[in-house]
HTML snippet that shows the backbone in 3Dmol.js (N, CA, C, O; Angstrom):
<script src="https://3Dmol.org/build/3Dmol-min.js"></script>
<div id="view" style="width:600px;height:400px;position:relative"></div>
<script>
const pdb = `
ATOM      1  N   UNK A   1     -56.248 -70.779   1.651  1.00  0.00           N
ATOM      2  CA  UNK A   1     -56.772 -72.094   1.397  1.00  0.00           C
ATOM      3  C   UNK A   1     -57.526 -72.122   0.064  1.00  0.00           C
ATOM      4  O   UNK A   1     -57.177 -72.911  -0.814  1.00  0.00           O
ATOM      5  N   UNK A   2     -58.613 -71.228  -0.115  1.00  0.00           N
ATOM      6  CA  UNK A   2     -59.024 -71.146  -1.621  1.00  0.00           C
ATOM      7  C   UNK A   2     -57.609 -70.733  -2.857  1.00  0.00           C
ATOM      8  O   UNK A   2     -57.500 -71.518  -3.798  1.00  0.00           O
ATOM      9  N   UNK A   3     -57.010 -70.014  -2.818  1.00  0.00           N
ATOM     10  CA  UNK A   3     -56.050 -70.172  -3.663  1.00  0.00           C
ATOM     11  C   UNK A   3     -55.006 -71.627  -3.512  1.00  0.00           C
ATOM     12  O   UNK A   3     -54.074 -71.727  -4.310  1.00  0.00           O
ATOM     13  N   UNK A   4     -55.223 -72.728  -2.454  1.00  0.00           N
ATOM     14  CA  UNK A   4     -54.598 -73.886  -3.369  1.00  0.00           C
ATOM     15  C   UNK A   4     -55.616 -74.535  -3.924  1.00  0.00           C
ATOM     16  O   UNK A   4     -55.367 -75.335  -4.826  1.00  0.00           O
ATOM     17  N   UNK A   5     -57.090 -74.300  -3.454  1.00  0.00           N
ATOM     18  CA  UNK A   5     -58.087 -74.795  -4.459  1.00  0.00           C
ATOM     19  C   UNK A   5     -58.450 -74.322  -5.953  1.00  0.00           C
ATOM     20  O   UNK A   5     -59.112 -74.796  -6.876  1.00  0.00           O
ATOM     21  N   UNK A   6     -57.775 -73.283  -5.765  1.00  0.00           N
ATOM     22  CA  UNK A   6     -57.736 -72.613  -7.491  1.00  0.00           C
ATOM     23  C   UNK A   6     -57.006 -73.255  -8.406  1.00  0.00           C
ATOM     24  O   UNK A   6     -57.497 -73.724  -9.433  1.00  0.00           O
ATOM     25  N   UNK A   7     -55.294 -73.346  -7.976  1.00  0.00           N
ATOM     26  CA  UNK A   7     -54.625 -73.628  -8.077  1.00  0.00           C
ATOM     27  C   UNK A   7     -54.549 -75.722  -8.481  1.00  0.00           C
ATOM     28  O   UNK A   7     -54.036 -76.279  -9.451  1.00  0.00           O
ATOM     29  N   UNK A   8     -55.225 -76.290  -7.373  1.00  0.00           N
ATOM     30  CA  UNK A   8     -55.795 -77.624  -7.897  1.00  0.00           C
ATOM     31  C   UNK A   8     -56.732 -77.513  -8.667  1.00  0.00           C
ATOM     32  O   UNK A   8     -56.596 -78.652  -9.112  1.00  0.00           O
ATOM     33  N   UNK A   9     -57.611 -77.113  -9.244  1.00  0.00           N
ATOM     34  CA  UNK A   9     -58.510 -76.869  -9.876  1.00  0.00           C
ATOM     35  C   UNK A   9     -57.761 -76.983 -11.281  1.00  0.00           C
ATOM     36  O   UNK A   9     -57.883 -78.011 -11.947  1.00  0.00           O
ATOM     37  N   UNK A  10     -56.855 -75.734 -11.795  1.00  0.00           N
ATOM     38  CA  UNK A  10     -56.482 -75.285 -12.387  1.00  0.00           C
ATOM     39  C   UNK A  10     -55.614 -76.640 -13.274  1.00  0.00           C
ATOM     40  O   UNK A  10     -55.753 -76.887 -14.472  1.00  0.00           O
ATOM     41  N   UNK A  11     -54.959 -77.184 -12.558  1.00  0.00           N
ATOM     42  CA  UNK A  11     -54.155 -78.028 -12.505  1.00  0.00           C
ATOM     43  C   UNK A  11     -54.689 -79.477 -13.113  1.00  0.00           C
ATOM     44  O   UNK A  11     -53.914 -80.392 -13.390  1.00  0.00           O
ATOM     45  N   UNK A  12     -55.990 -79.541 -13.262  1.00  0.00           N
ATOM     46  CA  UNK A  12     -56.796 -80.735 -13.704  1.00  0.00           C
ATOM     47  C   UNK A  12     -57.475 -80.193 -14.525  1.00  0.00           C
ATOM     48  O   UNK A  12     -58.340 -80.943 -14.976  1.00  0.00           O
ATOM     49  N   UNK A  13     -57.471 -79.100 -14.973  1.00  0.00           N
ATOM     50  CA  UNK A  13     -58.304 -78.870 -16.338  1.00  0.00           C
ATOM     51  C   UNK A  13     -57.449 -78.662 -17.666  1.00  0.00           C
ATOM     52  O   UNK A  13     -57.812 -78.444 -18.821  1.00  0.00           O
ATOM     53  N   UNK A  14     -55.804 -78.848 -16.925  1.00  0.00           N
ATOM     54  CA  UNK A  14     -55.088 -78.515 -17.913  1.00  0.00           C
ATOM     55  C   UNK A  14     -55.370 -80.243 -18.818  1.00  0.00           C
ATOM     56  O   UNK A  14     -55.889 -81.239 -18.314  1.00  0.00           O
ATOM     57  N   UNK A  15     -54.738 -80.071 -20.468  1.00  0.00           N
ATOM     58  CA  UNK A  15     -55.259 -80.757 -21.033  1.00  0.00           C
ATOM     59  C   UNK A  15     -53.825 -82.104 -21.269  1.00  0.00           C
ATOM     60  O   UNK A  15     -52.608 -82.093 -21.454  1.00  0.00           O
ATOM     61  N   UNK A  16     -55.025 -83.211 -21.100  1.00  0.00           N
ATOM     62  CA  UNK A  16     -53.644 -84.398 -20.851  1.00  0.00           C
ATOM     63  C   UNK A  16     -52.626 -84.199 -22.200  1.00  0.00           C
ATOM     64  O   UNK A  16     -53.034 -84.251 -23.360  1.00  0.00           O
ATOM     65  N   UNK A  17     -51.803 -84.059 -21.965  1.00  0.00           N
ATOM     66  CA  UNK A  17     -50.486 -84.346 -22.589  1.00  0.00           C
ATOM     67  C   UNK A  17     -50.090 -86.054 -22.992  1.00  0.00           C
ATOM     68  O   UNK A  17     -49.172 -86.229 -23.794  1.00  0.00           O
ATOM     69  N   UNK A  18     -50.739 -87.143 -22.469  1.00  0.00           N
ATOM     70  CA  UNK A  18     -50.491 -88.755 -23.033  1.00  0.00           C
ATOM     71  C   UNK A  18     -51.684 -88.563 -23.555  1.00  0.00           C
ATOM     72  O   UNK A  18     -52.437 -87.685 -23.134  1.00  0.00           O
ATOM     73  N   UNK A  19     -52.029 -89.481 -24.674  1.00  0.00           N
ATOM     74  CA  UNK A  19     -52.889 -89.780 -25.670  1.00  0.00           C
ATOM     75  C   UNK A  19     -53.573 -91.074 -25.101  1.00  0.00           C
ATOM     76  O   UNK A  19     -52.775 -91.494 -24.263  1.00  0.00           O
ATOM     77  N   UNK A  20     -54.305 -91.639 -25.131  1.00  0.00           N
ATOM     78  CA  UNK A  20     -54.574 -93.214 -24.523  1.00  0.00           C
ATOM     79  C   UNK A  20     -54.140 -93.772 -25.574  1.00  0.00           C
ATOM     80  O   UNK A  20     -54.048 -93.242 -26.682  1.00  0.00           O
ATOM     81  N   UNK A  21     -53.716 -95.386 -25.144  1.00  0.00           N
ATOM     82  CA  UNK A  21     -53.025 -95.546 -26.435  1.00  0.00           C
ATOM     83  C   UNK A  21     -53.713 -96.434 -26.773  1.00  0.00           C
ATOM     84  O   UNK A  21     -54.426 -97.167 -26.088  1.00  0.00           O
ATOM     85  N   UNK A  22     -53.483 -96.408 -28.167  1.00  0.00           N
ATOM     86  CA  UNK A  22     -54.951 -97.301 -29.407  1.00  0.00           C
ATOM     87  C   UNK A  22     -54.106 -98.837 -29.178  1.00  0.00           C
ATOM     88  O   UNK A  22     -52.966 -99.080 -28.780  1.00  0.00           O
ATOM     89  N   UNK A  23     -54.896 -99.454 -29.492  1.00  0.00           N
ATOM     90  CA  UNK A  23     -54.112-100.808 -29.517  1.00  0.00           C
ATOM     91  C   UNK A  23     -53.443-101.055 -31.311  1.00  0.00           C
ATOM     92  O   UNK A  23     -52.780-101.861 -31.963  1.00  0.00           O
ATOM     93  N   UNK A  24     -53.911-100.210 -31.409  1.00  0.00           N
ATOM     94  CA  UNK A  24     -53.412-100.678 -33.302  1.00  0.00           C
ATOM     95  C   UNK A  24     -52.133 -99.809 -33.263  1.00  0.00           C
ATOM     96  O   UNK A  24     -51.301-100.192 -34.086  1.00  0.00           O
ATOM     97  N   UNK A  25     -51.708 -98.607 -32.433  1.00  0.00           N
ATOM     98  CA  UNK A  25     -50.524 -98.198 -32.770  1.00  0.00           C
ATOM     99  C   UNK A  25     -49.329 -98.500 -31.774  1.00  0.00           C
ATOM    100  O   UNK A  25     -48.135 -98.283 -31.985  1.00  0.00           O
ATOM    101  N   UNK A  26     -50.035 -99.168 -30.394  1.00  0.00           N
ATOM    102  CA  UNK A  26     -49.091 -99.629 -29.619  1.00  0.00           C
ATOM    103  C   UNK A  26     -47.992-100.877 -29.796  1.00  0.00           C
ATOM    104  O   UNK A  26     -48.547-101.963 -29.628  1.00  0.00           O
ATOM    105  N   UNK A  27     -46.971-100.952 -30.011  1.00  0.00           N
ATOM    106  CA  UNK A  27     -46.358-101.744 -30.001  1.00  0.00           C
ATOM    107  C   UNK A  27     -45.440-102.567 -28.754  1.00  0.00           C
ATOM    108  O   UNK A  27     -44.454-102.093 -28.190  1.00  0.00           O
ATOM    109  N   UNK A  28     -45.898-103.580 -28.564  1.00  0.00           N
ATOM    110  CA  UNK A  28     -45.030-104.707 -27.246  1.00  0.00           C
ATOM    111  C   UNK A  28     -43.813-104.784 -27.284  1.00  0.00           C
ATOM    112  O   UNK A  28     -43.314-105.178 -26.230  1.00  0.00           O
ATOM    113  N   UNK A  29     -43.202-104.586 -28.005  1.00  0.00           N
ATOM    114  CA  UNK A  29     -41.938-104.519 -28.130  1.00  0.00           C
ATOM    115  C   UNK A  29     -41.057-103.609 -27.809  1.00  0.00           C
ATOM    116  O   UNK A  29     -39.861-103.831 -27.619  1.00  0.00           O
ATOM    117  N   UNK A  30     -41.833-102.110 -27.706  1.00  0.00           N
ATOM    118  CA  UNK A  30     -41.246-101.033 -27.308  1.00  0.00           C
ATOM    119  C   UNK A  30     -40.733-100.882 -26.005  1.00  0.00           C
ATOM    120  O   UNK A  30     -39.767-100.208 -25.650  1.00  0.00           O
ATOM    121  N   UNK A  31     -41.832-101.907 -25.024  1.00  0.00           N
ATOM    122  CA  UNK A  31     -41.504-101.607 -24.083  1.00  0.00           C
ATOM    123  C   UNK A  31     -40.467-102.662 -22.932  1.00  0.00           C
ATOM    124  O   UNK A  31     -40.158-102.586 -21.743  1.00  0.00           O
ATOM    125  N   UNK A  32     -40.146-103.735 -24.194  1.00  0.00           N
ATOM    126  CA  UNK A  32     -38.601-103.900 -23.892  1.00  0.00           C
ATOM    127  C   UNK A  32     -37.470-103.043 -23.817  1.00  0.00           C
ATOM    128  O   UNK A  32     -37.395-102.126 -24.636  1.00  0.00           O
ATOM    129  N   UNK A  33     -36.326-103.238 -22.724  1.00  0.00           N
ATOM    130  CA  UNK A  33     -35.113-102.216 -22.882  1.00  0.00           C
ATOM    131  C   UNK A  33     -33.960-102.533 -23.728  1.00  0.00           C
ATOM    132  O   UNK A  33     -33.354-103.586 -23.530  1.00  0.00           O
ATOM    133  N   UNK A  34     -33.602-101.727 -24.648  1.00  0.00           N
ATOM    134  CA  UNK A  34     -33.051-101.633 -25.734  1.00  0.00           C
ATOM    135  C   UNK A  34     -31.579-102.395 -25.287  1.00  0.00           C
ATOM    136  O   UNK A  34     -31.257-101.818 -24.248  1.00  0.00           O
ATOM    137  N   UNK A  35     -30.865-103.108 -25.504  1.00  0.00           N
ATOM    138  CA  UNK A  35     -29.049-102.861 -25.256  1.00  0.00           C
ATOM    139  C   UNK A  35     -28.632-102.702 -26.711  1.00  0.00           C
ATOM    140  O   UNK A  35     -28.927-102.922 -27.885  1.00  0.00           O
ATOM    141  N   UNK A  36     -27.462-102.004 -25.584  1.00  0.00           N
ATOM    142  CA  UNK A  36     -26.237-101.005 -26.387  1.00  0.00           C
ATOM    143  C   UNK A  36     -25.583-101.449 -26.306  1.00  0.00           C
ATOM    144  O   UNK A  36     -25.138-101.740 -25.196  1.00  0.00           O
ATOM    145  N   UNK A  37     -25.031-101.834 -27.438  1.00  0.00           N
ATOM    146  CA  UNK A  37     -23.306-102.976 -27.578  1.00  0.00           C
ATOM    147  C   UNK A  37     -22.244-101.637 -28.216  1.00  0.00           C
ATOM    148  O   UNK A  37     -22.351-101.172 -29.351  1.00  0.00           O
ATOM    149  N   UNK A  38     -21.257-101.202 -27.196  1.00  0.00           N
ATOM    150  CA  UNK A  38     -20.284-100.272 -27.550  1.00  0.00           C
ATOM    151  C   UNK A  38     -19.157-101.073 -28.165  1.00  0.00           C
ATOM    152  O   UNK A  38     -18.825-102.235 -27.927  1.00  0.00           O
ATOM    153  N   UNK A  39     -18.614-100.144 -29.054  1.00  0.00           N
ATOM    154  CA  UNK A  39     -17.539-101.093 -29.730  1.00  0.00           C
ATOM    155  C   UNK A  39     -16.434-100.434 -29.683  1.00  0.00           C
ATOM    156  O   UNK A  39     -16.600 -99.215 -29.690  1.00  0.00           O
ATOM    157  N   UNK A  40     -15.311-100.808 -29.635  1.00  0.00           N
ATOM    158  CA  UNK A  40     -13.481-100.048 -29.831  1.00  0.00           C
ATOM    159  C   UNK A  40     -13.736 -99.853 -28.351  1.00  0.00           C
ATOM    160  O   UNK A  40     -13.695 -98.690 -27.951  1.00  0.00           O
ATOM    161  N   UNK A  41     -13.955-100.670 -27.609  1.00  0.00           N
ATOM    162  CA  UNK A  41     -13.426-100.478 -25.568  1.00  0.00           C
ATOM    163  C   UNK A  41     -12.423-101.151 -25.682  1.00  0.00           C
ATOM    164  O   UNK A  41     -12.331-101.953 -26.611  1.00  0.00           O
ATOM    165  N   UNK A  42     -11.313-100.968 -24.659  1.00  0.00           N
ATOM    166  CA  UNK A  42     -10.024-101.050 -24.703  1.00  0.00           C
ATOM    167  C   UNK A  42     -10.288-101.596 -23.171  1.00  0.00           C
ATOM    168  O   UNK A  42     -10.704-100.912 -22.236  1.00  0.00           O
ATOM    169  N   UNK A  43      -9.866-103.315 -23.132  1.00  0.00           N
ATOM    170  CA  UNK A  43      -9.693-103.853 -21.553  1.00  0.00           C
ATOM    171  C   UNK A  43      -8.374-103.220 -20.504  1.00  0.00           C
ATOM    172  O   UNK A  43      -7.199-103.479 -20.764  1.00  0.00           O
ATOM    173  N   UNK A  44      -8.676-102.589 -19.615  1.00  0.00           N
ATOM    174  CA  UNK A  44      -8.172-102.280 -18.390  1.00  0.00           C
ATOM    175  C   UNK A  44      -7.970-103.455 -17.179  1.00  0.00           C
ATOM    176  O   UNK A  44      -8.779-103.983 -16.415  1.00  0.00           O
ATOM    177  N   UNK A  45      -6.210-103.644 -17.405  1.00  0.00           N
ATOM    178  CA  UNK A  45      -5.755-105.130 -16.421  1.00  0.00           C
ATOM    179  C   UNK A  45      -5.071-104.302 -15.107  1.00  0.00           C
ATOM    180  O   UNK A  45      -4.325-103.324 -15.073  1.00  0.00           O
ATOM    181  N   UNK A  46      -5.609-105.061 -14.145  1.00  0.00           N
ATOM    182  CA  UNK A  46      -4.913-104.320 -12.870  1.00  0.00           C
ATOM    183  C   UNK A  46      -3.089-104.792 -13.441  1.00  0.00           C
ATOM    184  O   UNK A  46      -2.803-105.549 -14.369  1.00  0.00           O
ATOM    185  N   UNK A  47      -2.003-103.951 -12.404  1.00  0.00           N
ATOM    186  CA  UNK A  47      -0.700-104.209 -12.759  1.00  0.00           C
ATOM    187  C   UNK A  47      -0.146-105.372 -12.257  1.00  0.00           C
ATOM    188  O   UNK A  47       0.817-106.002 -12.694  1.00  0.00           O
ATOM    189  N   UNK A  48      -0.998-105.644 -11.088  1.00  0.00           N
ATOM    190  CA  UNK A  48       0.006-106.086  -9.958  1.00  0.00           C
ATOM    191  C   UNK A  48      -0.660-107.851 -10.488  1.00  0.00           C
ATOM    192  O   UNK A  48       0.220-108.636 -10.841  1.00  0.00           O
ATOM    193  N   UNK A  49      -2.321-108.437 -10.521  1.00  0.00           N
ATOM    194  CA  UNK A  49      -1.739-109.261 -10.621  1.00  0.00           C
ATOM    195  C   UNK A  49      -3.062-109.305 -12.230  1.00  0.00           C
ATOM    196  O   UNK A  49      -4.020-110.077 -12.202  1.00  0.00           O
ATOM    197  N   UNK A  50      -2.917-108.763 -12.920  1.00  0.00           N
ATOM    198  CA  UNK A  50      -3.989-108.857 -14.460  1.00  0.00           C
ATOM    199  C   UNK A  50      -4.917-108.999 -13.682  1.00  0.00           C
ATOM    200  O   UNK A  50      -4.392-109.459 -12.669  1.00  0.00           O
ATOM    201  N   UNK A  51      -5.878-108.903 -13.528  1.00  0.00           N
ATOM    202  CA  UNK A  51      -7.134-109.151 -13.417  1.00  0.00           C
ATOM    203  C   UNK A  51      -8.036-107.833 -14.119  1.00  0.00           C
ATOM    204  O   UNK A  51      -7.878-106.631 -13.905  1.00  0.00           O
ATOM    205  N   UNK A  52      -8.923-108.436 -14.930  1.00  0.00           N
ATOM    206  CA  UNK A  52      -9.560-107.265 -15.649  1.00  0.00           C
ATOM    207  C   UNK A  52     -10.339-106.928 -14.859  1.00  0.00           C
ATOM    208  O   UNK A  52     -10.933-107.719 -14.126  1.00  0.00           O
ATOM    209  N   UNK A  53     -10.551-105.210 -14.846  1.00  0.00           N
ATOM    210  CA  UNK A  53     -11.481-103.977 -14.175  1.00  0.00           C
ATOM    211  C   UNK A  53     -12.103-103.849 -14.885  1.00  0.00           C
ATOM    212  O   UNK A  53     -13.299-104.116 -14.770  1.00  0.00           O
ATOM    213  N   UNK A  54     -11.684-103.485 -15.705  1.00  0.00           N
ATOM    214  CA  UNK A  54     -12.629-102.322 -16.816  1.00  0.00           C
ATOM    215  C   UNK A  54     -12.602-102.510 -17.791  1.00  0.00           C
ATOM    216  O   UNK A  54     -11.759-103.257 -18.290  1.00  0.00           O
ATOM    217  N   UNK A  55     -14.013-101.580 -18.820  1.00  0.00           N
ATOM    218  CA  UNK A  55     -13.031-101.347 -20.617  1.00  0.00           C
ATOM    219  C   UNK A  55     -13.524-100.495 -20.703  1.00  0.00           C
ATOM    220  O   UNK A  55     -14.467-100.431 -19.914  1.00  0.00           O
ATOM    221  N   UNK A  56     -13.334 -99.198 -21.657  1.00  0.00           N
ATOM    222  CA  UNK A  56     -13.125 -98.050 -22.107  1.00  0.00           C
ATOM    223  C   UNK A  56     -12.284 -97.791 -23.035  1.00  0.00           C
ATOM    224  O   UNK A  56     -11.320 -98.323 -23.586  1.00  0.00           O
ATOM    225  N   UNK A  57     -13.022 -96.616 -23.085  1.00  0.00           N
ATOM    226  CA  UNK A  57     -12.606 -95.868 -24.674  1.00  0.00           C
ATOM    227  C   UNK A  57     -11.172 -95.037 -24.441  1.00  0.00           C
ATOM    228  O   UNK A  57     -10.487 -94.833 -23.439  1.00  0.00           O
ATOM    229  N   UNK A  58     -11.043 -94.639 -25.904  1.00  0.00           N
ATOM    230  CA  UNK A  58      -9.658 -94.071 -25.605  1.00  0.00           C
ATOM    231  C   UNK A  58      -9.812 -92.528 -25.146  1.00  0.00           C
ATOM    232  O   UNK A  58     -10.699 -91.722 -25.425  1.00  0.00           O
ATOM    233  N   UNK A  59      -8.873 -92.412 -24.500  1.00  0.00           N
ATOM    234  CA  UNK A  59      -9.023 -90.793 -23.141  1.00  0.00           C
ATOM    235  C   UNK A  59      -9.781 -90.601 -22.462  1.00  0.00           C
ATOM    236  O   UNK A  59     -10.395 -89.585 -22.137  1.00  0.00           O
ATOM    237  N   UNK A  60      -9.823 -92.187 -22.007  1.00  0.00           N
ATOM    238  CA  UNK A  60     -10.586 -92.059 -20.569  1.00  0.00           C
ATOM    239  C   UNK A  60     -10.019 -92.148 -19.069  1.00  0.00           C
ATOM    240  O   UNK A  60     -10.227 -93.315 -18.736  1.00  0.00           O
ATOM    241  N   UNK A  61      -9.563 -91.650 -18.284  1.00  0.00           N
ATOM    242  CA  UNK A  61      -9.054 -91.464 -17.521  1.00  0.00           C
ATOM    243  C   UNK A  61      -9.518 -92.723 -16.221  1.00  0.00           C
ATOM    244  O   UNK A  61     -10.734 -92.756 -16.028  1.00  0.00           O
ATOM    245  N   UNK A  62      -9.138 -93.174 -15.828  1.00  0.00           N
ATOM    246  CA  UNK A  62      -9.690 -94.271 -14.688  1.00  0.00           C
ATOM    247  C   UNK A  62      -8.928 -94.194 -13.188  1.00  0.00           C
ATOM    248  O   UNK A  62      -7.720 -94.090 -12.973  1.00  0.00           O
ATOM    249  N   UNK A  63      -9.869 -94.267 -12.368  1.00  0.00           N
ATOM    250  CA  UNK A  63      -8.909 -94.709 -10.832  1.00  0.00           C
ATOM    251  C   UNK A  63      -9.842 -95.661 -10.701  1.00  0.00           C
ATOM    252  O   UNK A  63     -11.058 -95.467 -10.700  1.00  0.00           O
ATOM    253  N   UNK A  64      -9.042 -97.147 -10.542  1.00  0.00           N
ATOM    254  CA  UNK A  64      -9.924 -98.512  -9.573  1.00  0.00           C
ATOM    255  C   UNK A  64      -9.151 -98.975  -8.838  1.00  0.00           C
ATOM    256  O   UNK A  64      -7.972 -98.622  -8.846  1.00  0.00           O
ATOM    257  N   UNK A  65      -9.493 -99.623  -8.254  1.00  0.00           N
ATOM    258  CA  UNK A  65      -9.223-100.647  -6.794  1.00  0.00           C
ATOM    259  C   UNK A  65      -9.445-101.803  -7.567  1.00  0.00           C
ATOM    260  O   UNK A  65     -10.470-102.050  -8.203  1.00  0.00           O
ATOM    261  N   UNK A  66      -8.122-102.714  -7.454  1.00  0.00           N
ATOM    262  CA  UNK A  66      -8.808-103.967  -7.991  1.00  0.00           C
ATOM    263  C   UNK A  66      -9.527-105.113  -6.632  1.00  0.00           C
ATOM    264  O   UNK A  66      -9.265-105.263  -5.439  1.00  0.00           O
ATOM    265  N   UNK A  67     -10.261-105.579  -7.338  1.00  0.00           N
ATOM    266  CA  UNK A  67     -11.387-106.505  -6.092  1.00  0.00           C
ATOM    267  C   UNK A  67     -10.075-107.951  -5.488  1.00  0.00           C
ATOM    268  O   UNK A  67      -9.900-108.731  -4.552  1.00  0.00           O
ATOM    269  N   UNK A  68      -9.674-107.684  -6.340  1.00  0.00           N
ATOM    270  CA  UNK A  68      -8.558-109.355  -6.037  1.00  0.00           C
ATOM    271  C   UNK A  68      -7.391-109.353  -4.971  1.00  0.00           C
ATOM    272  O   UNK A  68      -7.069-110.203  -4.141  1.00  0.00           O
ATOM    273  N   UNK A  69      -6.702-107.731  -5.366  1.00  0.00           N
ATOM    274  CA  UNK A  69      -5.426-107.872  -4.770  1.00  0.00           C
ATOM    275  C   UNK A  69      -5.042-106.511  -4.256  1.00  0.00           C
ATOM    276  O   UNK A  69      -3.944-105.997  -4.042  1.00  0.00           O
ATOM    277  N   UNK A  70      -6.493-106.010  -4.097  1.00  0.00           N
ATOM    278  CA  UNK A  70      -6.975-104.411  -3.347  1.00  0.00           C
ATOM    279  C   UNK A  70      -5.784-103.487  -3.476  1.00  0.00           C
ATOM    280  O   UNK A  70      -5.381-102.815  -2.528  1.00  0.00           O
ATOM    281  N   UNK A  71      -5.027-103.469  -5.130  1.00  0.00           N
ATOM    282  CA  UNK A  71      -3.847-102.437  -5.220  1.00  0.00           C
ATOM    283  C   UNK A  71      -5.124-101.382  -5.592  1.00  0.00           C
ATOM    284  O   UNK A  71      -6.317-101.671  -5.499  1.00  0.00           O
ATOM    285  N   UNK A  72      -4.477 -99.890  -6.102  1.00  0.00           N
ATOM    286  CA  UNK A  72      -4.944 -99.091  -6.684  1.00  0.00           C
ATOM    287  C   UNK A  72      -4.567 -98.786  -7.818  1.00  0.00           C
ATOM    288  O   UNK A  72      -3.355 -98.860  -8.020  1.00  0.00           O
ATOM    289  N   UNK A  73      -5.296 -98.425  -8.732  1.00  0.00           N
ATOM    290  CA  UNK A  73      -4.528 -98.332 -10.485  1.00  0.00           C
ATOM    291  C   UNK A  73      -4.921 -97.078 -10.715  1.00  0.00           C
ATOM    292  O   UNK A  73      -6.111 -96.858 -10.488  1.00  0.00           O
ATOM    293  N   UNK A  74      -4.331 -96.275 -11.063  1.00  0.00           N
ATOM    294  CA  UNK A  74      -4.746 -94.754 -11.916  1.00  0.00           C
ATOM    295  C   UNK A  74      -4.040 -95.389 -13.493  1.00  0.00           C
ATOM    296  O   UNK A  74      -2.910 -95.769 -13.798  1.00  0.00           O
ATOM    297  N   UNK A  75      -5.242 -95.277 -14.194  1.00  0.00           N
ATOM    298  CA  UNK A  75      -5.014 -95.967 -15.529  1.00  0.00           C
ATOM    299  C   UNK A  75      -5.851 -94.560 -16.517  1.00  0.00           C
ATOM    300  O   UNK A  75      -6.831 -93.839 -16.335  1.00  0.00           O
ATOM    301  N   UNK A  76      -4.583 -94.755 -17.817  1.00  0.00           N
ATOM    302  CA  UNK A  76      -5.398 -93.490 -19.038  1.00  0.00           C
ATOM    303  C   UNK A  76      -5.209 -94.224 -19.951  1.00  0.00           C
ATOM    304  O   UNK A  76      -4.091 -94.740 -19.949  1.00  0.00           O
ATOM    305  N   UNK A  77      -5.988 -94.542 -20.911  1.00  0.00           N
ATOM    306  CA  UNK A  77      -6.225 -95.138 -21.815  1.00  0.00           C
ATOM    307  C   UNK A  77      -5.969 -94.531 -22.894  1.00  0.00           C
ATOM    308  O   UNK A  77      -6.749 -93.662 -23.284  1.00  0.00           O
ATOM    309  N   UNK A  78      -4.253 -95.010 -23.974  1.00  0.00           N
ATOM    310  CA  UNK A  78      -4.357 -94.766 -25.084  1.00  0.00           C
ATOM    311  C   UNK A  78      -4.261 -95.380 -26.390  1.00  0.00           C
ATOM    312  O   UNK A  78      -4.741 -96.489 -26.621  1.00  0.00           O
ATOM    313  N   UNK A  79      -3.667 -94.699 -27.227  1.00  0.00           N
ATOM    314  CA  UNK A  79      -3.803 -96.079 -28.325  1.00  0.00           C
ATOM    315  C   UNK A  79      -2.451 -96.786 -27.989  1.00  0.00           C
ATOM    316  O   UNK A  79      -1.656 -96.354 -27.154  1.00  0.00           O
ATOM    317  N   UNK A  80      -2.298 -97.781 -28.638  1.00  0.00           N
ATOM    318  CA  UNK A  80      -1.247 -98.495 -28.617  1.00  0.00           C
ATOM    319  C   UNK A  80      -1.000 -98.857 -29.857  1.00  0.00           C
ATOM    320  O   UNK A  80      -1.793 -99.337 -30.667  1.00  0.00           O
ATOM    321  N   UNK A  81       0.376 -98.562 -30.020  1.00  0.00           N
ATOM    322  CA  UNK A  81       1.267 -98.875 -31.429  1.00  0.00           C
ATOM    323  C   UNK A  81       1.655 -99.869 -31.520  1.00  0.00           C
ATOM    324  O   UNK A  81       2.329-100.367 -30.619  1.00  0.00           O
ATOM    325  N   UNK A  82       1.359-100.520 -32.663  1.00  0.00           N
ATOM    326  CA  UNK A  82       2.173-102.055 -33.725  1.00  0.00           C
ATOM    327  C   UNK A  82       3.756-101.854 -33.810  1.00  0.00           C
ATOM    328  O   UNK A  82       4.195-100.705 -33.755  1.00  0.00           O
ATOM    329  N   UNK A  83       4.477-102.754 -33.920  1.00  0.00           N
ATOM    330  CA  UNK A  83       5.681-102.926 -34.172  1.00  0.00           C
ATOM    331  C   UNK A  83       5.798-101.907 -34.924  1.00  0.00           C
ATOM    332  O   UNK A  83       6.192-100.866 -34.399  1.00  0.00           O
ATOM    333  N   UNK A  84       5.472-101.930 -36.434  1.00  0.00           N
ATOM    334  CA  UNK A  84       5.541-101.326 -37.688  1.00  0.00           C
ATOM    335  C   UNK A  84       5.316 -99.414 -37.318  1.00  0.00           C
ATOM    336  O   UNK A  84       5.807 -98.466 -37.931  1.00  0.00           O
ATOM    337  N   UNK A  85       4.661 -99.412 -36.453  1.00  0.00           N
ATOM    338  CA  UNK A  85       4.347 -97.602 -36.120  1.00  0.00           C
ATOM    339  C   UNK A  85       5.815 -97.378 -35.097  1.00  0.00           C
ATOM    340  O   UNK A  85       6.634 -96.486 -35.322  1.00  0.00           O
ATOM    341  N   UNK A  86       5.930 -98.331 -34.013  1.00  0.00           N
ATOM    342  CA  UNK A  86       6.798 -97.902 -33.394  1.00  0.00           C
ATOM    343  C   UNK A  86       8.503 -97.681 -34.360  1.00  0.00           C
ATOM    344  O   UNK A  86       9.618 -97.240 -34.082  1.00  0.00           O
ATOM    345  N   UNK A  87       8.057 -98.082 -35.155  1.00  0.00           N
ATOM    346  CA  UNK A  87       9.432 -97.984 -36.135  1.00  0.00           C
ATOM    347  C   UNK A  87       9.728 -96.599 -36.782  1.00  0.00           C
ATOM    348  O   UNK A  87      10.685 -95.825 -36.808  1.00  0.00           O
ATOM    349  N   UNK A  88       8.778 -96.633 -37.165  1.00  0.00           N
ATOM    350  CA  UNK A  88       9.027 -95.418 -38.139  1.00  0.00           C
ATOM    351  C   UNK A  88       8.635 -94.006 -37.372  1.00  0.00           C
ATOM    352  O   UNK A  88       8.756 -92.930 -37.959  1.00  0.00           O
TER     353      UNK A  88
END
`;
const viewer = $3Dmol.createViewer("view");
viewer.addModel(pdb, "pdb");
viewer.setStyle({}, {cartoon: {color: "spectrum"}});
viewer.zoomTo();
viewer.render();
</script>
């Protein structure tokens, strides 16, 4: 029993690690949450009847259920070629 009182003891003399924070360096704004706008996602359409699932990047591997028409899709996402690439 005295060694978890050591042990609490010990434990409150260690030295705070947060700073209090000054009002001159705190900023209000920080503690809004940031969004992240990803860009180059590639929309994922179920087969059976389009309805969009998903978007993702390229080589991303997917299994969904679509909510509409409860098929299953195993979908991989790659690039897709222009007329002009598929030619040559």
């Amino acid at each position: 029993m005295q060694e978890i009182r050591k042990i609490l003891a010990s434990s409150s003399d260690a030295p705070n690690m947060n700073p209090p924070m000054d009002s001159h360096t705190h900023n209000p704004k920080d503690d809004k949450p940031k969004v992240v706008v990803q860009t180059n996602l590639t929309p994922v359409r179920c087969g059976t009847c389009n309805a969009l699932l998903a978007k993702g990047s390229l080589g991303s591997l997917l299994a969904i259920v679509c909510g509409r028409c409860k098929t299953y899709n195993l979908v991989e996402i790659q690039k897709a070629f222009t007329e002009t690439q598929k030619r040559v």
